[in-house]
Steps between C-alpha positions, in 0.01 A plus 500: 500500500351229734261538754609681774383219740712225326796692601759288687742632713847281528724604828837508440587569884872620387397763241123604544187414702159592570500759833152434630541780747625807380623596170784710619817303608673451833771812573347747218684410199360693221256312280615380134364782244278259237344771191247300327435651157142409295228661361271213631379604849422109600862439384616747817253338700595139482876586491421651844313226710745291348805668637376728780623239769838367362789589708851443369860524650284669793311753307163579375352613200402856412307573137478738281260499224474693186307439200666655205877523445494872562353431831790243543729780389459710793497246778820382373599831527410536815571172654820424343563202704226313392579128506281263266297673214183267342491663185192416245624554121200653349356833679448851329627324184656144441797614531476667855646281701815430303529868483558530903723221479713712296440813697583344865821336315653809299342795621489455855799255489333283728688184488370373859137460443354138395218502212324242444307516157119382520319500171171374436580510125801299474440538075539850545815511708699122429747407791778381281501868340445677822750346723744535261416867408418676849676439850213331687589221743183294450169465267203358605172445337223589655314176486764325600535683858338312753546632855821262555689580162415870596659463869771300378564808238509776716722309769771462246448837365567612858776234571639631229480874587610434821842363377540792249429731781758306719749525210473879474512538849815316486640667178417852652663429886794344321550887297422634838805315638730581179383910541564495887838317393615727297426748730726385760727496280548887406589593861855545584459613906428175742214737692377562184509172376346360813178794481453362092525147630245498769266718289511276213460223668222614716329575072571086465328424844204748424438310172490159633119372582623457856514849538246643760555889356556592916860730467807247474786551789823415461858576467876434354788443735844383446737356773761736560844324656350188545261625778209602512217686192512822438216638294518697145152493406202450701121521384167535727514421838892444492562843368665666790754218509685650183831549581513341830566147643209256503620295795264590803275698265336211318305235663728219693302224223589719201852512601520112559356468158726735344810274695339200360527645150838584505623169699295269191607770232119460400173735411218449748138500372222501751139623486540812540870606514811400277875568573741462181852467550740656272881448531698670239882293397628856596289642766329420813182336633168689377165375602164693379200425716164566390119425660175629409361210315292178509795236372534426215527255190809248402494729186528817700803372689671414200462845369606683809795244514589557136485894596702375808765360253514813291543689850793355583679526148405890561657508796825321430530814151468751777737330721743509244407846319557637839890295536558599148430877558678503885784352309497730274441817742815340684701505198373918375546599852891293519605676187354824610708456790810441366477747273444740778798287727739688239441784772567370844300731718157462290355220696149435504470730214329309242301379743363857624448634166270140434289577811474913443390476129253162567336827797506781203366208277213448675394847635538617139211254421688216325361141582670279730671279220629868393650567788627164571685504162660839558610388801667213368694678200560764689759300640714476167472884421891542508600178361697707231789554769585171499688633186652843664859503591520470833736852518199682394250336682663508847650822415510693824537818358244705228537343146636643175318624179618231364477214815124625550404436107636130542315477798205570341486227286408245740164581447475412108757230632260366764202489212714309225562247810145435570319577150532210332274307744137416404388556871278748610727546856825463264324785268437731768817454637635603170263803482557598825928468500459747215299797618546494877747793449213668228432825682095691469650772318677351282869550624583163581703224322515266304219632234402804592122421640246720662177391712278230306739478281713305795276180600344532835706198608842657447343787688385372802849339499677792441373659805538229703886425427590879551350517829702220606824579375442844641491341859728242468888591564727426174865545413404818306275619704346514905155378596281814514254592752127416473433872500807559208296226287150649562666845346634313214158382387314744532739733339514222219150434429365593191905454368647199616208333643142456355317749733209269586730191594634765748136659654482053550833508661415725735162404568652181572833599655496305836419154306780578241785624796389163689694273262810677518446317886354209370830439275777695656876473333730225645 
């Protein structure tokens, strides 16, 4: 190499420069990573002067020297984010160099770092051959490396790691955005929803450079009748607000932001805050505010605005998963009740036996979708009278032999109704139309089932339509006392009843007798 002293040093004012002060840059950005690799100690030395006071893209220059490729093994191993490597070709053996190449490419998979290939035996390793044959991204003979070439080298190197970095950065927030997407997308419940939204998104914020790693605050609210926010979600300092109204418990300037969004239909993104606004084709006004951060980047706002977009498609499936199943509650809970109209003093029946069984459901230990569904098919458990004779089924007297064996069958006539549906609430509807009148031991119709044999749906239902009909007043029969029905089940537990639906019952007996006021007969 040249002298030392014949060094120039070019300024290029918009991508390096000489800092004549101090070699670490203004606001702390870490220094670029440079691993000079050479078995010539004067090699390391010159490579350093040269170097030690570039700055580029606002950042100095740290090095790392080793002098054998095994060396260079381990500090790539340890510093995986090294960012230019000066690699000489010829070391422990002539083929050293090339070697680590290979090594940093396949076995590390390092695709990020920039090589550049200095040889002082050019004969020995030809740059047609080795360009073509090894992934370097520049080669460089040593005598041709005076102290500009060399600058001009590693700023390109580094340009060019910068831009690969930026790239994965990019490819990696962009998965980020697709994983917290698809997220959102799995929740049915609008609270729920609302909690995966806001922690997903606070994930995106916490990724962005602009983050300052102090806790993010925020919340999702929706306008509820065209008033004011109420929240579903809240995060940090705004978590006591879940549930409740924001108006007069935010500050008055975040609530004339939050009217500004909705008035402009717009997201606001400030230094240290964002609102999104989200308004679902089927739904109401959501906003999600979030702060915690130190702004951020035109690309960071068009990847919380893409996750914005995928919000709002979210939001309009669970607008219209939840029309499509209150439509089709509506539509169980009508047939249910005509079914059950074919007796004029049954009332609120269906809708008692619903309520009782979703209690059982739940203090049994079933999970809230459980419970929810039992309520819901509970509903249809005597759909099979819609095909008894109305002489037997508003028979005041006691029924034949033969009138009680047709009136039977409206539980296998319920079941062929309902089976053919692919739905799980259709399918439990089915089950539970056939074995509500299963008894424990075995005695009851239309199969002949005792205890696990008869699914714990049918027998939480099962329980809960006898005690109604025992207190509700029917052309057969008077309503009986609460003390009459309290005999009956004990005396029928164990026989009738599964034993440890009734120990719940009567754990729970004041919650259970309340709906009988909650949904009195007409």
């Amino acid at each position: 190499m040249e002298n030392l002293d014949e060094f120039l040093f070019a300024e290029d004012q918009a991508s390096f420069h000489v800092n004549t002060t101090s070699p670490m840059p203004a606001g702390g950005k870490p220094a670029w990573k440079v691993l000079i690799v050479d078995d010539e100690e004067d090699v390391h030395h010159v490579t350093r002067m040269t170097l030690k006071r570039l700055f580029f893209d606002g950042r100095s220059v740290a090095f790392f020297s080793a002098s054998s490729a095994a060396q260079a093994k381990e500090i790539l191993q340890v510093h995986p984010d090294i960012a230019v490597m000066l690699l000489d070709v010829v070391m422990e053996d002539e083929n050293a160099g090339l070697a680590l190449v290979h090594y940093v490419r396949k076995e590390l998979e390092n695709a990020m770092v920039r090589i550049i290939l200095r040889t002082g035996h050019p004969g020995q390793a030809p740059e047609e051959s080795v360009t073509i044959e090894y992934d370097i991204n520049d080669y460089r003979e040593k005598t041709e490396l005076t102290t500009q070439r060399l600058i001009t080298a590693v700023v390109t190197a580094l340009r060019s790691y910068r831009d690969l970095q930026t790239i994965d950065e990019n490819r990696r927030d962009l998965k980020q955005v697709i994983l917290s997407s698809t997220q959102v997308f799995r929740l049915q419940s609008i609270k729920s929803f609302a909690t995966e939204v806001l922690q997903q998104l606070s994930t995106l914020a916490c990724i962005q450079p602009g983050c300052t790693g102090i806790p993010l605050s925020g919340f999702v609210a929706e306008r509820k009748c065209g008033e004011g926010f109420v929240s579903h979600a809240a995060i940090g300092r705004f978590q006591p607000l879940t549930g409740q109204w924001l108006a007069g418990q935010i500050p008055a300037n975040l609530e004339q932001m939050i009217e500004e969004t909705c008035r402009e239909e717009r997201c606001i993104y400030q230094d240290d805050c964002i609102i999104l606004y989200c308004h679902s084709r089927l739904g109401p006004e959501n906003i999600i505010y979030l702060e915690g951060f130190a702004g951020l980047s035109t690309w960071s706002q068009d990847l919380l605005e893409m996750f914005r977009l995928n919000v709002s498609v979210a939001c309009d499936n669970i607008y219209l998963n939840q029309d499509i199943e209150a439509t089709q509650r509506e539509c169980i809970l009508t047939l249910g009740e005509i079914a059950e109209s074919r007796s004029p003093e049954t009332g609120n029946h269906v809708k008692r036996v619903g309520e009782i069984a979703r209690i059982l459901a739940l203090r049994y230990g079933l999970s809230e979708y459980e419970a929810e569904l039992i309520k819901i098919a509970a509903s249809m458990h005597d759909l099979g009278k819609l095909a008894i004779q109305d002489a037997i089924l508003n028979k005041p007297g006691v029924l034949t032999c033969e009138e009680f064996e047709l009136m039977k069958n409206h539980s296998e006539l319920g079941y062929e109704m309902l089976r053919s549906s692919k739905r799980t609430l259709f399918q439990t509807a089915a089950l539970i139309a056939r074995e509500h009148h299963e008894n424990y031991d075995g005695t009851g119709y239309p199969r002949g089932l005792k205890a696990d044999e008869i699914n714990i749906y049918s027998r939480i239902v099962a329980l809960a339509d006898v005690f109604d009909a025992l207190g509700t007043k029917r052309v057969y029969k008077a309503a009986w006392s609460k003390e009459q029905i309290i005999d009956y089940l004990l005396e029928q537990k164990g026989k009738k009843f599964d034993p440890q639906l009734v120990e719940l019952f009567f754990e729970h007996n004041e919650e259970i007798f309340a709906v009988r006021e909650n949904f009195p007969d007409e």
